[in-house]
C-alpha positions as CSV (number, residue, x, y, z in Angstrom):
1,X,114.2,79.3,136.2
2,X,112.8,82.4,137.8
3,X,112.3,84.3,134.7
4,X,110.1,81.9,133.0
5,X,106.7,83.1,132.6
6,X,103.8,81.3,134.8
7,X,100.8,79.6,133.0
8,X,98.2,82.0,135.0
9,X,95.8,78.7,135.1
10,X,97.8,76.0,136.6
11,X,100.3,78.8,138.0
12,X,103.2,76.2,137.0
13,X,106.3,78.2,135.5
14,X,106.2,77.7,131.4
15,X,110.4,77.0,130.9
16,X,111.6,76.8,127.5
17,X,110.9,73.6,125.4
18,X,107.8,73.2,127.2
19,X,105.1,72.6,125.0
20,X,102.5,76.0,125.0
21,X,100.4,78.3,123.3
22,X,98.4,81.2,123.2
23,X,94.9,81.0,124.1
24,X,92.9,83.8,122.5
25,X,90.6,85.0,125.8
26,X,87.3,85.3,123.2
27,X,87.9,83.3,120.6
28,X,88.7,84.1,117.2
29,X,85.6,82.5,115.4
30,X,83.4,85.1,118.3
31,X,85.1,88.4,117.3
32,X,88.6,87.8,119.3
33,X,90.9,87.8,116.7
34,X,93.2,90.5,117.3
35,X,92.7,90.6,121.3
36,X,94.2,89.7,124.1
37,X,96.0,86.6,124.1
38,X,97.4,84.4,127.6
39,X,100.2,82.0,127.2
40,X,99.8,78.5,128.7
41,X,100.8,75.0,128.7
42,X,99.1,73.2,126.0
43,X,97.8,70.6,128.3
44,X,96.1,73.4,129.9
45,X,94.6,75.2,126.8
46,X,93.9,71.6,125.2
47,X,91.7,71.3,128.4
48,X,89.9,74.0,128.1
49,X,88.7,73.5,124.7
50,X,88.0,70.1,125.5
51,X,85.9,71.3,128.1
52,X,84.2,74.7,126.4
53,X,82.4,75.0,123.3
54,X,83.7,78.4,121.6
55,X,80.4,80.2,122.3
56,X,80.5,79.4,126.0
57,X,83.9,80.7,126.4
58,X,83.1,83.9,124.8
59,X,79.8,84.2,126.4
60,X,80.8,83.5,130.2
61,X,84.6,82.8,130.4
62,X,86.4,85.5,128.5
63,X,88.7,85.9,131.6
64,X,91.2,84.2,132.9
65,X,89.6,84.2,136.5
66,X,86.3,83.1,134.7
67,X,88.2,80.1,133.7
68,X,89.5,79.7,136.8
69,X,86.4,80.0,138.8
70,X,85.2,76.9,136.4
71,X,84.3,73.5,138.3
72,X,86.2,71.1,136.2
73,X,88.8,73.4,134.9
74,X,89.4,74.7,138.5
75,X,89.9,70.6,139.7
76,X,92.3,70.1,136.5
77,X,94.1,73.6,137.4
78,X,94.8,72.6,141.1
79,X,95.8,68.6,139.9
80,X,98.0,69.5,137.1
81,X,99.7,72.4,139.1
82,X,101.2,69.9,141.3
83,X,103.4,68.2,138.1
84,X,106.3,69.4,137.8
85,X,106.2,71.8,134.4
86,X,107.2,70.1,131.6
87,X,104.4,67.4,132.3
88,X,102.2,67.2,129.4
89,X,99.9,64.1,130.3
90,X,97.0,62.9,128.3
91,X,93.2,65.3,128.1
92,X,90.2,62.9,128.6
């Protein structure tokens, strides 16, 4: 549907039913609790914290175009952005 939001990593569209979450740009446990939040597929926020210790992402990827601009994530991004959206797959 056109008015479902876009996961702003994979740039899939998010429909309802789809599993997702909210990934807190600086994590909680690094002083992010309370900040900005962006919603996503989980396969897509399960990647990232598969790939990112907590530090690291509060350190050098508190953005989403920092997370973008990552080597693996940006590979998974531009892979899993050609499934269609309700494709949850399996993170390595």
């Amino acid at each position: 549907m056109p008015d479902d939001p876009d996961c702003p990593l994979c740039l899939r569209p998010i429909p309802p039913g789809v599993p997702q979450s909210r990934h807190h740009l600086v994590p909680k446990l690094r002083g992010g609790k309370g900040g900005e939040t962006v919603l996503l597929h989980h396969v897509c926020h399960r990647t990232i914290h598969k790939t990112l210790g907590e530090t690291e992402l509060a350190r050098n990827y508190a953005t989403v175009e920092a997370l973008r601009a990552h080597p693996d994530l940006r590979r998974f991004f531009d892979w899993v952005g050609k499934r269609p959206p309700g494709w949850t797959g399996k993170v390595r």
